[in-house]
HTML snippet that shows the backbone in 3Dmol.js (N, CA, C, O; Angstrom):
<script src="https://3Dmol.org/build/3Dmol-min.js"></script>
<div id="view" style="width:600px;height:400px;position:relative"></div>
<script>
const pdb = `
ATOM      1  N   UNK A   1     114.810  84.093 153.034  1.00  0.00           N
ATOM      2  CA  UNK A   1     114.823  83.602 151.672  1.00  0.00           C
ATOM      3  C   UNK A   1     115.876  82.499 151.569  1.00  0.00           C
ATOM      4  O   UNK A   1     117.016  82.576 152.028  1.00  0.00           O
ATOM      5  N   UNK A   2     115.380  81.518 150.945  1.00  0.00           N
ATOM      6  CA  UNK A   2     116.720  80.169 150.832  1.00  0.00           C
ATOM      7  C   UNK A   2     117.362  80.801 149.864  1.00  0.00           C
ATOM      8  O   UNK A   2     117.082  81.752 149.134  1.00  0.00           O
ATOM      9  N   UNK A   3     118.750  79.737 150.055  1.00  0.00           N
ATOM     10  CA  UNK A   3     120.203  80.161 149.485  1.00  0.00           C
ATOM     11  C   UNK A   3     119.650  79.781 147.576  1.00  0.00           C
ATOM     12  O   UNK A   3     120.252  80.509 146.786  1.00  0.00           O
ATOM     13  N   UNK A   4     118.828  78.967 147.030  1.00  0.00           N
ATOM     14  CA  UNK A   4     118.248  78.606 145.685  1.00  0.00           C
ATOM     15  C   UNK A   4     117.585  79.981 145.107  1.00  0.00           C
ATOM     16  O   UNK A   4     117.944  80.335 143.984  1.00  0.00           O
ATOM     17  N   UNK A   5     116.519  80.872 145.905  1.00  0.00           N
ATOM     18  CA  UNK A   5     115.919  81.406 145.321  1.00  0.00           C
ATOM     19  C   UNK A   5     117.376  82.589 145.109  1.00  0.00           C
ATOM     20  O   UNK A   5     117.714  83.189 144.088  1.00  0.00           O
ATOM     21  N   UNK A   6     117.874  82.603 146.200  1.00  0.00           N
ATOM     22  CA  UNK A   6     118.736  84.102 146.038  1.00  0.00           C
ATOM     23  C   UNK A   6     119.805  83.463 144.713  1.00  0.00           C
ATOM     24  O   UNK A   6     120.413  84.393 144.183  1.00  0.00           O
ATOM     25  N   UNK A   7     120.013  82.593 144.326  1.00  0.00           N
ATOM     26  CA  UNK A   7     120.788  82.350 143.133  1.00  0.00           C
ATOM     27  C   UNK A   7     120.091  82.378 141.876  1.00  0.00           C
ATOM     28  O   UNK A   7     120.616  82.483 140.768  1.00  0.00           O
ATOM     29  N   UNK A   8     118.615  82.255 142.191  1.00  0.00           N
ATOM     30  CA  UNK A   8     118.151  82.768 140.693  1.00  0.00           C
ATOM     31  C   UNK A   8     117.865  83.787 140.892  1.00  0.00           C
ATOM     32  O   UNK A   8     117.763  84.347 139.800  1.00  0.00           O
ATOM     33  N   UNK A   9     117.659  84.418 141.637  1.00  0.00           N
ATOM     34  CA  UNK A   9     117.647  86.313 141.599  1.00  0.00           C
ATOM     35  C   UNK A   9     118.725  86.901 141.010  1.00  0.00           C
ATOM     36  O   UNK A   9     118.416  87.678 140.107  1.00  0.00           O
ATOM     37  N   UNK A  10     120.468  86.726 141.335  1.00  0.00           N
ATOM     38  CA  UNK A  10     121.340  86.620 141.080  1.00  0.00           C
ATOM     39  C   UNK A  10     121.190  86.527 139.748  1.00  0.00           C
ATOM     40  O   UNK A  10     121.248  87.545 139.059  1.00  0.00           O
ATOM     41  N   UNK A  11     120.934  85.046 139.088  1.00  0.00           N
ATOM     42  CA  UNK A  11     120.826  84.507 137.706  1.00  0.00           C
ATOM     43  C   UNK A  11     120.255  85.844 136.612  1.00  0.00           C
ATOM     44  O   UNK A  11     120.708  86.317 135.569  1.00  0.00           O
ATOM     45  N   UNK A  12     119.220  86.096 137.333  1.00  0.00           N
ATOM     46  CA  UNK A  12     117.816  86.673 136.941  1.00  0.00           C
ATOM     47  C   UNK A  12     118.426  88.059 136.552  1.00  0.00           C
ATOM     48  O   UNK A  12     117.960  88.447 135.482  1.00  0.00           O
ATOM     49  N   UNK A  13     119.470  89.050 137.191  1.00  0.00           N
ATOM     50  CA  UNK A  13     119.931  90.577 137.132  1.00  0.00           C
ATOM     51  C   UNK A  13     121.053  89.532 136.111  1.00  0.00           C
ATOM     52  O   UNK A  13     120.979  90.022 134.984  1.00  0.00           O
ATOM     53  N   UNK A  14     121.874  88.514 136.082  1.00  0.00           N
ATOM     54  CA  UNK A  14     123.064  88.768 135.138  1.00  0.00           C
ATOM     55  C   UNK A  14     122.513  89.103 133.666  1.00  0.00           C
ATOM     56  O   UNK A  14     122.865  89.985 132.882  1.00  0.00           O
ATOM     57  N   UNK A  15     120.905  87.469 133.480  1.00  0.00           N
ATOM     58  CA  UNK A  15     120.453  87.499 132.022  1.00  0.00           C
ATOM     59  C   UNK A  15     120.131  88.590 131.783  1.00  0.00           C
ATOM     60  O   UNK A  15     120.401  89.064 130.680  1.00  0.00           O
ATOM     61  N   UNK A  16     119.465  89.315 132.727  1.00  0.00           N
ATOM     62  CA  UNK A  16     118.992  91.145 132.431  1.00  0.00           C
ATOM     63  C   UNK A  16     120.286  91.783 131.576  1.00  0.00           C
ATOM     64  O   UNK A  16     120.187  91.810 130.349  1.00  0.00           O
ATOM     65  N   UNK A  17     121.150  92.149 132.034  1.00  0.00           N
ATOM     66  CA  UNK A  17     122.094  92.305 131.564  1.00  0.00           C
ATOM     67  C   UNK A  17     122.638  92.226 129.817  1.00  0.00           C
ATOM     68  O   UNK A  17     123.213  93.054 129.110  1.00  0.00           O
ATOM     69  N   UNK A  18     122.191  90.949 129.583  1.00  0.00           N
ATOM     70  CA  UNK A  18     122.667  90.336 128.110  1.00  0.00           C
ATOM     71  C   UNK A  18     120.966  90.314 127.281  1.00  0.00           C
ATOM     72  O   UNK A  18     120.562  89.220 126.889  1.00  0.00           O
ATOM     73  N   UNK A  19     120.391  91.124 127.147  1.00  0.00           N
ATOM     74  CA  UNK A  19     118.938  91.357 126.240  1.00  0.00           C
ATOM     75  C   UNK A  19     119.575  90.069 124.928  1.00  0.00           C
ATOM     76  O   UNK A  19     118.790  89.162 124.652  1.00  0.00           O
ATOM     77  N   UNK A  20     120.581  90.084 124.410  1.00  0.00           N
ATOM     78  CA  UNK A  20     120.529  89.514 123.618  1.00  0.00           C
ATOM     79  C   UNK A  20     120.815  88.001 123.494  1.00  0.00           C
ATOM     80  O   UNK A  20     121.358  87.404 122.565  1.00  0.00           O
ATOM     81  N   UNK A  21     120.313  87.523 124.662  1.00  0.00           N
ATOM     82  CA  UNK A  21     119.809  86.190 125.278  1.00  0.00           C
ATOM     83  C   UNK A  21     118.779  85.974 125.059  1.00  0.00           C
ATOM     84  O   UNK A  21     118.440  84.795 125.151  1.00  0.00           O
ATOM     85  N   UNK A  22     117.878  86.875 124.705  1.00  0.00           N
ATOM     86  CA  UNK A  22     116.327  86.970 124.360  1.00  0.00           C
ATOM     87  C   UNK A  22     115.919  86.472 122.677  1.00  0.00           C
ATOM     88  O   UNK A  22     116.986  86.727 122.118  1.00  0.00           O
ATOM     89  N   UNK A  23     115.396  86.159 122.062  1.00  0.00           N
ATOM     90  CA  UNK A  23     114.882  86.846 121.108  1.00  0.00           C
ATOM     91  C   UNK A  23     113.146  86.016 120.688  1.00  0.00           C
ATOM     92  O   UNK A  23     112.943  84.825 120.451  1.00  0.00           O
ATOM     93  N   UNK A  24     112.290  86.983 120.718  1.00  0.00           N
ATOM     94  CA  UNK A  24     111.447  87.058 120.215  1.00  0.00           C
ATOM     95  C   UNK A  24     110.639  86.307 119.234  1.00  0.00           C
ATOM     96  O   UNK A  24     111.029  86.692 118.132  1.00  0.00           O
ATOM     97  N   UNK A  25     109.836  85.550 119.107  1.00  0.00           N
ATOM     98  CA  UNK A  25     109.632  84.966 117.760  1.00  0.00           C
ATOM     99  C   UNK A  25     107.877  85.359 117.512  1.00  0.00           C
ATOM    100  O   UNK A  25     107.315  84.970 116.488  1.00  0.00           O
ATOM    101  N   UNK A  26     107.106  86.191 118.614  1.00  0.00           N
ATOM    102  CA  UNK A  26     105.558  86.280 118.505  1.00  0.00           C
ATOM    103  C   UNK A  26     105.095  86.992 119.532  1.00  0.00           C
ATOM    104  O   UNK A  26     105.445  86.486 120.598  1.00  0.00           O
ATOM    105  N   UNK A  27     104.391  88.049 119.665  1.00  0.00           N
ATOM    106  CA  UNK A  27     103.754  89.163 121.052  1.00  0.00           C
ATOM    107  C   UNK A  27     102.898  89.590 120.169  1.00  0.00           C
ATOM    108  O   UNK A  27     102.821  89.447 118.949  1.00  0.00           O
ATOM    109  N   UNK A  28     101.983  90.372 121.287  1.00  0.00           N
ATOM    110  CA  UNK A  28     100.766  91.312 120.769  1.00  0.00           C
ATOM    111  C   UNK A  28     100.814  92.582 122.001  1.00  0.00           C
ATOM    112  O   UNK A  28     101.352  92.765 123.093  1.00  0.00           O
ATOM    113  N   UNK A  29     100.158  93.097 121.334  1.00  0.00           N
ATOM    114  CA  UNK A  29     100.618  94.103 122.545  1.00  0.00           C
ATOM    115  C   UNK A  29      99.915  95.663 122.498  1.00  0.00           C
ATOM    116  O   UNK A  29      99.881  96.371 121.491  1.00  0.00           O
ATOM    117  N   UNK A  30      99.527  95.914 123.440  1.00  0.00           N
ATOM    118  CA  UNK A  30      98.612  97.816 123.108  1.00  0.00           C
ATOM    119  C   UNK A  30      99.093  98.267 123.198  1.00  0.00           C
ATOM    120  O   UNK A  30     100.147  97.871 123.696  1.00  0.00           O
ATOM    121  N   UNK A  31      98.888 100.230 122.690  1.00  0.00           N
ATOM    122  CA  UNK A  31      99.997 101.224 122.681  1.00  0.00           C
ATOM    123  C   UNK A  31      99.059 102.479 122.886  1.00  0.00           C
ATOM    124  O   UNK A  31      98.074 102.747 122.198  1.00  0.00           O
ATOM    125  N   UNK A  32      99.327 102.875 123.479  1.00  0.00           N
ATOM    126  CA  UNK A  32      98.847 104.664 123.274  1.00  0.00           C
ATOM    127  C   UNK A  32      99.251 105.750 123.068  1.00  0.00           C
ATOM    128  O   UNK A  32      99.956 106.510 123.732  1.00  0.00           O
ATOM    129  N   UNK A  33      98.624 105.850 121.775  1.00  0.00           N
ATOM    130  CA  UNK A  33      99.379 106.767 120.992  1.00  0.00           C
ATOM    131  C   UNK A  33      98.959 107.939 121.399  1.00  0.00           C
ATOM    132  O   UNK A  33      98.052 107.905 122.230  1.00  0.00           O
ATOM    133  N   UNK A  34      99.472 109.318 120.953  1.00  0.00           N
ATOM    134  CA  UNK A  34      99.028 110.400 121.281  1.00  0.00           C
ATOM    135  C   UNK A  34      97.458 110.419 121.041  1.00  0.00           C
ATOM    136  O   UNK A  34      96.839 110.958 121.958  1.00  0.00           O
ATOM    137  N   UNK A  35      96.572 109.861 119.820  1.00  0.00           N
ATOM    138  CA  UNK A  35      95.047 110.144 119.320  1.00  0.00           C
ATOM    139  C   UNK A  35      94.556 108.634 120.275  1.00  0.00           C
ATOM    140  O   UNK A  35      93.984 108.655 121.365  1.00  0.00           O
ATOM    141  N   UNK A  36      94.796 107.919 119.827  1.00  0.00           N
ATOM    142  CA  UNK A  36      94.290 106.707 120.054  1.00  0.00           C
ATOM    143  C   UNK A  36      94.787 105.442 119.867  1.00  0.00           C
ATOM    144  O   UNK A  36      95.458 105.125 118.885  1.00  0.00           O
ATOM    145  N   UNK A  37      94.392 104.471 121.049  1.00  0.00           N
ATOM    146  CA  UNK A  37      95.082 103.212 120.908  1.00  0.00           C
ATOM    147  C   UNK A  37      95.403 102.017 120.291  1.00  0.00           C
ATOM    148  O   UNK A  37      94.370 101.370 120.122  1.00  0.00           O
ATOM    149  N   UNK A  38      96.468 101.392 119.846  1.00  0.00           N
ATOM    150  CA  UNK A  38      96.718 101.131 118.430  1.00  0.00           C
ATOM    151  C   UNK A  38      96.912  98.883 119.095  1.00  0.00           C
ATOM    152  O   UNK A  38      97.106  98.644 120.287  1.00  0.00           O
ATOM    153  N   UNK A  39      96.831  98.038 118.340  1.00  0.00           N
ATOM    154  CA  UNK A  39      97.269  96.858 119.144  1.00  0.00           C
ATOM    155  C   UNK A  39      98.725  96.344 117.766  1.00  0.00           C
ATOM    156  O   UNK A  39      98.687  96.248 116.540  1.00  0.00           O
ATOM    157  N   UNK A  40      99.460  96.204 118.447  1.00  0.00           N
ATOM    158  CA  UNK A  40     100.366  95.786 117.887  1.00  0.00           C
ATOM    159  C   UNK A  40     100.827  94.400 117.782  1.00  0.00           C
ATOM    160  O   UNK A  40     100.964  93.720 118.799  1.00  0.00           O
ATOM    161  N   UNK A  41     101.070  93.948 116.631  1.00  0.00           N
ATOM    162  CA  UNK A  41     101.361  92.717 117.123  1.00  0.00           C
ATOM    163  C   UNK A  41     102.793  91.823 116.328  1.00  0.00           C
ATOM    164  O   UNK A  41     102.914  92.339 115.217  1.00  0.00           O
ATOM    165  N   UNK A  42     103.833  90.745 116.503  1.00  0.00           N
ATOM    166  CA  UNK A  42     104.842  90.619 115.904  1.00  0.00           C
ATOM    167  C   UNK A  42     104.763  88.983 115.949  1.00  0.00           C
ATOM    168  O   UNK A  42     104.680  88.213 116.906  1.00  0.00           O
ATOM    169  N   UNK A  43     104.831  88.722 114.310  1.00  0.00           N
ATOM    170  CA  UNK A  43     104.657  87.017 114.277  1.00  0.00           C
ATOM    171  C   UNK A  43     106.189  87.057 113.585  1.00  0.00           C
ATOM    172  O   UNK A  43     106.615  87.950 112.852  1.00  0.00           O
ATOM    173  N   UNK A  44     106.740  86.120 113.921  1.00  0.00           N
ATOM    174  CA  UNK A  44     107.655  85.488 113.063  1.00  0.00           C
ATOM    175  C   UNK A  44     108.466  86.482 112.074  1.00  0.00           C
ATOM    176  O   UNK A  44     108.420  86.218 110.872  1.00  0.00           O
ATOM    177  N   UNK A  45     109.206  87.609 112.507  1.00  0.00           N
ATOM    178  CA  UNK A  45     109.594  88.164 111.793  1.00  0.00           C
ATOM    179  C   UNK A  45     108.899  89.516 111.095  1.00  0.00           C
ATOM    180  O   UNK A  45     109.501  90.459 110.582  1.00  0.00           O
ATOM    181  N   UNK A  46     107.702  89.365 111.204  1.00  0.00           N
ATOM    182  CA  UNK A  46     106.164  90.349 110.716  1.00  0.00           C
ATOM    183  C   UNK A  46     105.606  90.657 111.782  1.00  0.00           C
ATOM    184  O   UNK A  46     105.261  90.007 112.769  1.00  0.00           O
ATOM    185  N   UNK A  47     105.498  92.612 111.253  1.00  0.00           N
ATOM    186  CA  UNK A  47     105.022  93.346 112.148  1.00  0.00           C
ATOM    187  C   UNK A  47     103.183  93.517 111.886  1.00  0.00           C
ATOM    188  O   UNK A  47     102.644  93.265 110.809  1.00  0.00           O
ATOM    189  N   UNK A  48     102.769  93.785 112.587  1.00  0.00           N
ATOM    190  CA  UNK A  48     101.583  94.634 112.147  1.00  0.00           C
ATOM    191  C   UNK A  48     101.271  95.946 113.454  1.00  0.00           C
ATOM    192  O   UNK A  48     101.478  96.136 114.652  1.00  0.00           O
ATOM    193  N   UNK A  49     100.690  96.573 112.347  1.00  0.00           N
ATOM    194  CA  UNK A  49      99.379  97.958 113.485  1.00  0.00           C
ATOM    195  C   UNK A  49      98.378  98.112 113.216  1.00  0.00           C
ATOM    196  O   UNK A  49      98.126  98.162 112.012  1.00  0.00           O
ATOM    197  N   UNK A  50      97.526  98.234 113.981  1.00  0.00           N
ATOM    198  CA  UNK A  50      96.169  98.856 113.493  1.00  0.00           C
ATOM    199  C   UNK A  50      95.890 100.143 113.249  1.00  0.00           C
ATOM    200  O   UNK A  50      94.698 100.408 113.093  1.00  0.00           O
ATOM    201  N   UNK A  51      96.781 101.138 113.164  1.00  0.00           N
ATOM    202  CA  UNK A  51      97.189 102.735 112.744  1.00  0.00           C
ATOM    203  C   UNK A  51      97.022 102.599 111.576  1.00  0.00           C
ATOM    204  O   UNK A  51      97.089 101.456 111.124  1.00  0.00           O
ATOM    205  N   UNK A  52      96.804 103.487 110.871  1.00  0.00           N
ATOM    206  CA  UNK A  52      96.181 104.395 108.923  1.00  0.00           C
ATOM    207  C   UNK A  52      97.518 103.720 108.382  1.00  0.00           C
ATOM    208  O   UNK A  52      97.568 102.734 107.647  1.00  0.00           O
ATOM    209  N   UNK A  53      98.428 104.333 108.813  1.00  0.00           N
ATOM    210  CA  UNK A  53      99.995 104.830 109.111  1.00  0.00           C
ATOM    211  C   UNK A  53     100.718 103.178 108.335  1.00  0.00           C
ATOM    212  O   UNK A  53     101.228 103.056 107.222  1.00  0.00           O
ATOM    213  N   UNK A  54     100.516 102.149 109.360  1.00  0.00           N
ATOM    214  CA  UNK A  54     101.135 101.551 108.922  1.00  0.00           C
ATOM    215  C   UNK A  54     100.322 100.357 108.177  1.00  0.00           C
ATOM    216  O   UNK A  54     100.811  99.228 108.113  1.00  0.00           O
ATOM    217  N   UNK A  55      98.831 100.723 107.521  1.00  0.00           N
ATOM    218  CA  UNK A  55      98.474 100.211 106.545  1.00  0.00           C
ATOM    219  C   UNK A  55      98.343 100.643 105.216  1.00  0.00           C
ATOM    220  O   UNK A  55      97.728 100.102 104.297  1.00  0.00           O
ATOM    221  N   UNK A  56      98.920 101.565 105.221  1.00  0.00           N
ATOM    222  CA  UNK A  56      99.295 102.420 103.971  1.00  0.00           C
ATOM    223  C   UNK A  56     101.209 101.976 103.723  1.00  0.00           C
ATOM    224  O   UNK A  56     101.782 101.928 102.635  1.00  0.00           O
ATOM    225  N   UNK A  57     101.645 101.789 104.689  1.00  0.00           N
ATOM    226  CA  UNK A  57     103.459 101.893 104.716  1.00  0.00           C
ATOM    227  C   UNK A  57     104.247 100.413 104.863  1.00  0.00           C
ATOM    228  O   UNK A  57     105.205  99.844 104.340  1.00  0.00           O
ATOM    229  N   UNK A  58     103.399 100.190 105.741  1.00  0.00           N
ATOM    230  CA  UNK A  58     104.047  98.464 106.672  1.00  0.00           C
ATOM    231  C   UNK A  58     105.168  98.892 107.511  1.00  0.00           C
ATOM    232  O   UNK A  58     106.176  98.233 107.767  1.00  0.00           O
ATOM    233  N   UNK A  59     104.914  99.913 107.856  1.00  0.00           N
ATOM    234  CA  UNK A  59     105.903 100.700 109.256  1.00  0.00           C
ATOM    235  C   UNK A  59     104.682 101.662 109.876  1.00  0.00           C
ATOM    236  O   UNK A  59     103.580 102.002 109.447  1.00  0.00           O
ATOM    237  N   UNK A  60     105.456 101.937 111.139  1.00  0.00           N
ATOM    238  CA  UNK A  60     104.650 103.392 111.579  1.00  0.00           C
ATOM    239  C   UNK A  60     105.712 103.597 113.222  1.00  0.00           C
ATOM    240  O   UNK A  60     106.468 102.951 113.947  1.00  0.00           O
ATOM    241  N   UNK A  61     105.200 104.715 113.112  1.00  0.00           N
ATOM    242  CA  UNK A  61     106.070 105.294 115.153  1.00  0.00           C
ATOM    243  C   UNK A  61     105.656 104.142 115.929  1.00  0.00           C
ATOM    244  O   UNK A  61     106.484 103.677 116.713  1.00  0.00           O
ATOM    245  N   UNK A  62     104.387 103.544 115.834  1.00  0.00           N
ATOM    246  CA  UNK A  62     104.337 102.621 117.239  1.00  0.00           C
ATOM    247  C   UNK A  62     105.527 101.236 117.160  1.00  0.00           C
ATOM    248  O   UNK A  62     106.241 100.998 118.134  1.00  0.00           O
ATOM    249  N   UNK A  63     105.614 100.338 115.776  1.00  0.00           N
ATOM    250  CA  UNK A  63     106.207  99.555 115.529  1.00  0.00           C
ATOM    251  C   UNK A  63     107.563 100.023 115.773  1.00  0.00           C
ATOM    252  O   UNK A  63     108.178  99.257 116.515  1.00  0.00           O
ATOM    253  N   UNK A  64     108.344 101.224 115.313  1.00  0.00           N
ATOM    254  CA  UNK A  64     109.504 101.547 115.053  1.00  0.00           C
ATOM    255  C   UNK A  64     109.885 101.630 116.864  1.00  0.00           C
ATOM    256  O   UNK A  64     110.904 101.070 117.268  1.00  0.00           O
ATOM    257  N   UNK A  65     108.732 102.558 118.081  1.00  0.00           N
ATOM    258  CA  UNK A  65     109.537 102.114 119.334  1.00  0.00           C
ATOM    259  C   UNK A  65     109.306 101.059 119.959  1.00  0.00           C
ATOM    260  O   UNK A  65     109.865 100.853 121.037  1.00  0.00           O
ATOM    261  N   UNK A  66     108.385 100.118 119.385  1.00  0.00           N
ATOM    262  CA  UNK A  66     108.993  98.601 119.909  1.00  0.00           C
ATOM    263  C   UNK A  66     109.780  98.469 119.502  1.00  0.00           C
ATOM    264  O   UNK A  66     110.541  98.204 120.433  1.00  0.00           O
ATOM    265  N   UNK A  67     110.552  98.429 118.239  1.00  0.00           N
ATOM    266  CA  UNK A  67     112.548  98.324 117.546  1.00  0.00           C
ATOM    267  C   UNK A  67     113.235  98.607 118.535  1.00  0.00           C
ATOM    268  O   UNK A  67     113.907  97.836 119.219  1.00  0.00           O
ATOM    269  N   UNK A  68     113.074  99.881 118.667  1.00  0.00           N
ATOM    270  CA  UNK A  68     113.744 100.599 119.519  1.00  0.00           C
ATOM    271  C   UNK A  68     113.950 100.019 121.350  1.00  0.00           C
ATOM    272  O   UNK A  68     115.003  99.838 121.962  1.00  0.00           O
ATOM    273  N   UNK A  69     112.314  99.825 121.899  1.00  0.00           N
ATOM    274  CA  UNK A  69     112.533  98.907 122.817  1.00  0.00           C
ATOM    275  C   UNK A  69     113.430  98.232 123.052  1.00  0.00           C
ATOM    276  O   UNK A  69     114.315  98.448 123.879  1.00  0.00           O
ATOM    277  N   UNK A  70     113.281  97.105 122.175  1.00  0.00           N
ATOM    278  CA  UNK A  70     113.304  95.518 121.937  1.00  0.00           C
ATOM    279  C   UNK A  70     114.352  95.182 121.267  1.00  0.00           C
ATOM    280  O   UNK A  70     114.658  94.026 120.975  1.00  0.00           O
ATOM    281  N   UNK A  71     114.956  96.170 120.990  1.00  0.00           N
ATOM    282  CA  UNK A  71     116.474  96.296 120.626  1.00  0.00           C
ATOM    283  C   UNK A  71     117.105  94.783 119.723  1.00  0.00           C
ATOM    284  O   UNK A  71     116.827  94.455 118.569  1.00  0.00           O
ATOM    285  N   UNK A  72     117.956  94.115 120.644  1.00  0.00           N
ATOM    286  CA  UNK A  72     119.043  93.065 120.319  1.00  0.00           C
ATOM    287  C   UNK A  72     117.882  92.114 120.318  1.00  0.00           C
ATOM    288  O   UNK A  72     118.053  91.229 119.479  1.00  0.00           O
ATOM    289  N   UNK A  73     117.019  92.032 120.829  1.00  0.00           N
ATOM    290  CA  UNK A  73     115.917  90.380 121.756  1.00  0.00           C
ATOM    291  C   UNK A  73     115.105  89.977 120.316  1.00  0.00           C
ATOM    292  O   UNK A  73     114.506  88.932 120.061  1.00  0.00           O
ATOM    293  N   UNK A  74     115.327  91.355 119.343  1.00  0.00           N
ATOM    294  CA  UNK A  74     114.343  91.214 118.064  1.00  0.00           C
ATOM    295  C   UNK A  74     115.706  90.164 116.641  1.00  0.00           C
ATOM    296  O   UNK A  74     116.910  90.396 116.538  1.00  0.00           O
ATOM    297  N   UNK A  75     114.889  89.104 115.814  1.00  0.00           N
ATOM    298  CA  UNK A  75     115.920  88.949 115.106  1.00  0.00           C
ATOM    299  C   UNK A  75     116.016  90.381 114.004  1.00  0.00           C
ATOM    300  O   UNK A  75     115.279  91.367 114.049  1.00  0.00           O
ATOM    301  N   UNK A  76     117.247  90.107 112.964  1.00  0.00           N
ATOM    302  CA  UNK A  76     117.144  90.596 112.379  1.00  0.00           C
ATOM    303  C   UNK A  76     116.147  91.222 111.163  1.00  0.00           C
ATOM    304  O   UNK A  76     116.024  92.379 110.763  1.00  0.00           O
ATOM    305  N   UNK A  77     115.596  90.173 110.814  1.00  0.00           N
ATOM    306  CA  UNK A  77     114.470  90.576 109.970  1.00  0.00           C
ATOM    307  C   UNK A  77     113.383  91.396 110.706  1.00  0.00           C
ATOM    308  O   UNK A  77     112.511  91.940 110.028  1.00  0.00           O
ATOM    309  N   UNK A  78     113.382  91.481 111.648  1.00  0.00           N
ATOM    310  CA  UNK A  78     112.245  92.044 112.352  1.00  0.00           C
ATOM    311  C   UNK A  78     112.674  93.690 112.640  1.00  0.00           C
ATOM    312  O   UNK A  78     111.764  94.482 112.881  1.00  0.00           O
ATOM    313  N   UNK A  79     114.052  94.147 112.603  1.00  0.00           N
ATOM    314  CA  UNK A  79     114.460  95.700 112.604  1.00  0.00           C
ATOM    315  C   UNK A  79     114.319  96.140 110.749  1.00  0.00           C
ATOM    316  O   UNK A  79     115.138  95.997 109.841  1.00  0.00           O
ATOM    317  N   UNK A  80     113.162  96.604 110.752  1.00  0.00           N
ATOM    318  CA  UNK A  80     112.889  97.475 109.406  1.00  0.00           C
ATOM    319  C   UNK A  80     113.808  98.864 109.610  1.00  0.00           C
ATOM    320  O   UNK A  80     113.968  99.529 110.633  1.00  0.00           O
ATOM    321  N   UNK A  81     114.246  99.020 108.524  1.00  0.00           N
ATOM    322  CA  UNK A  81     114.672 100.617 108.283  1.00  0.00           C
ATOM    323  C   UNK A  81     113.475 101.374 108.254  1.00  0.00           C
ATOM    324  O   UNK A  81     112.419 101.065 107.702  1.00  0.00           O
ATOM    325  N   UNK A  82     113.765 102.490 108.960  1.00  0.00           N
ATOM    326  CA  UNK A  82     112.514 103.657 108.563  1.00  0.00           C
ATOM    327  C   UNK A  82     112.585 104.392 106.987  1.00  0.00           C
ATOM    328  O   UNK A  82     113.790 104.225 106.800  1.00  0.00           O
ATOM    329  N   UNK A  83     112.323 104.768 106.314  1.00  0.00           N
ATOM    330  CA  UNK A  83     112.299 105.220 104.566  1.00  0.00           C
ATOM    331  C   UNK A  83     113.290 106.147 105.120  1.00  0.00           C
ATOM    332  O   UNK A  83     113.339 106.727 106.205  1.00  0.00           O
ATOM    333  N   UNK A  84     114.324 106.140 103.768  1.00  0.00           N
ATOM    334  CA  UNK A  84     115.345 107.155 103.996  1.00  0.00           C
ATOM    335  C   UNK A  84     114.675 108.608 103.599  1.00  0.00           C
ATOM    336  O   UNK A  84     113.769 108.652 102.766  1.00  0.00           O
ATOM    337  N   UNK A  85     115.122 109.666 104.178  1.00  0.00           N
ATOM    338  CA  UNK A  85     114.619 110.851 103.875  1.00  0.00           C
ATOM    339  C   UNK A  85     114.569 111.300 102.553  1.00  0.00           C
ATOM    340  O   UNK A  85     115.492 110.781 101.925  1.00  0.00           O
ATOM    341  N   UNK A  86     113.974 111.949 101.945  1.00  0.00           N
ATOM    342  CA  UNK A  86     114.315 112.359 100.137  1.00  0.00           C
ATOM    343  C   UNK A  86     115.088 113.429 100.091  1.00  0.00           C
ATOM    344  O   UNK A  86     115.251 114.201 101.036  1.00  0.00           O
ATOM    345  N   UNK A  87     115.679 113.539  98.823  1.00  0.00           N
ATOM    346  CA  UNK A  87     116.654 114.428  98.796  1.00  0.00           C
ATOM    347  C   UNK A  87     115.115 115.536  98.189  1.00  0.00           C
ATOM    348  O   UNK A  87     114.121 115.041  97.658  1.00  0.00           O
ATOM    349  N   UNK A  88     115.296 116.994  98.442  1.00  0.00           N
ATOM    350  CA  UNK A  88     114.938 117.989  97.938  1.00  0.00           C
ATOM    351  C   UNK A  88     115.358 118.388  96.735  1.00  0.00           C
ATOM    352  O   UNK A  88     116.562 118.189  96.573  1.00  0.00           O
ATOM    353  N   UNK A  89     114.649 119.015  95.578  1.00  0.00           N
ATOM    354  CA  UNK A  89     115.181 119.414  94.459  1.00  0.00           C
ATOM    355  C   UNK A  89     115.435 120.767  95.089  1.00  0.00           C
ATOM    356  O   UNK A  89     115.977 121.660  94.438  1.00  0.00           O
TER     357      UNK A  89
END
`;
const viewer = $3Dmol.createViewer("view");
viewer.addModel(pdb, "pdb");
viewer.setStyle({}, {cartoon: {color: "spectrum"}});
viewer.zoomTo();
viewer.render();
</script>
């Protein structure tokens, strides 16, 4: 292997390192969910699913572990809070 490629290999594990060198601005992407497979997709800040779930909500589990994934690489507008829990009477 030449001495070039082994320095972007090198390069290649530091950027790994810093995810938040990344960020995101558009993907699509499949998921399999426990029932059935959902396509996900992220424009500009906006999520979508093709799940019940998150056309009733504009969240759902598949979107929330791409968050989770995709961590720092996502901007901010793109990490939704999940609904805070309700208080019980």
């Amino acid at each position: 292997m030449d001495s070039g490629m082994i320095g972007k290999i090198q390069k290649a594990r530091f950027y790994a390192e810093e995810p938040e060198r990344i960020c995101f601005e558009q993907f699509r992407a499949t998921f399999q969910g426990t029932n059935s497979r959902h396509t996900i997709s992220y424009d500009h800040g906006g999520w979508h699913c093709t799940c019940n779930f998150f056309a009733s909500r504009g969240v759902c589990s598949h979107t929330m572990a791409f968050e989770r994934l995709l961590g720092a690489m996502l901007p901010p507008e793109a990490r939704v809070p999940a609904e805070p829990a309700k208080k019980l009477a």
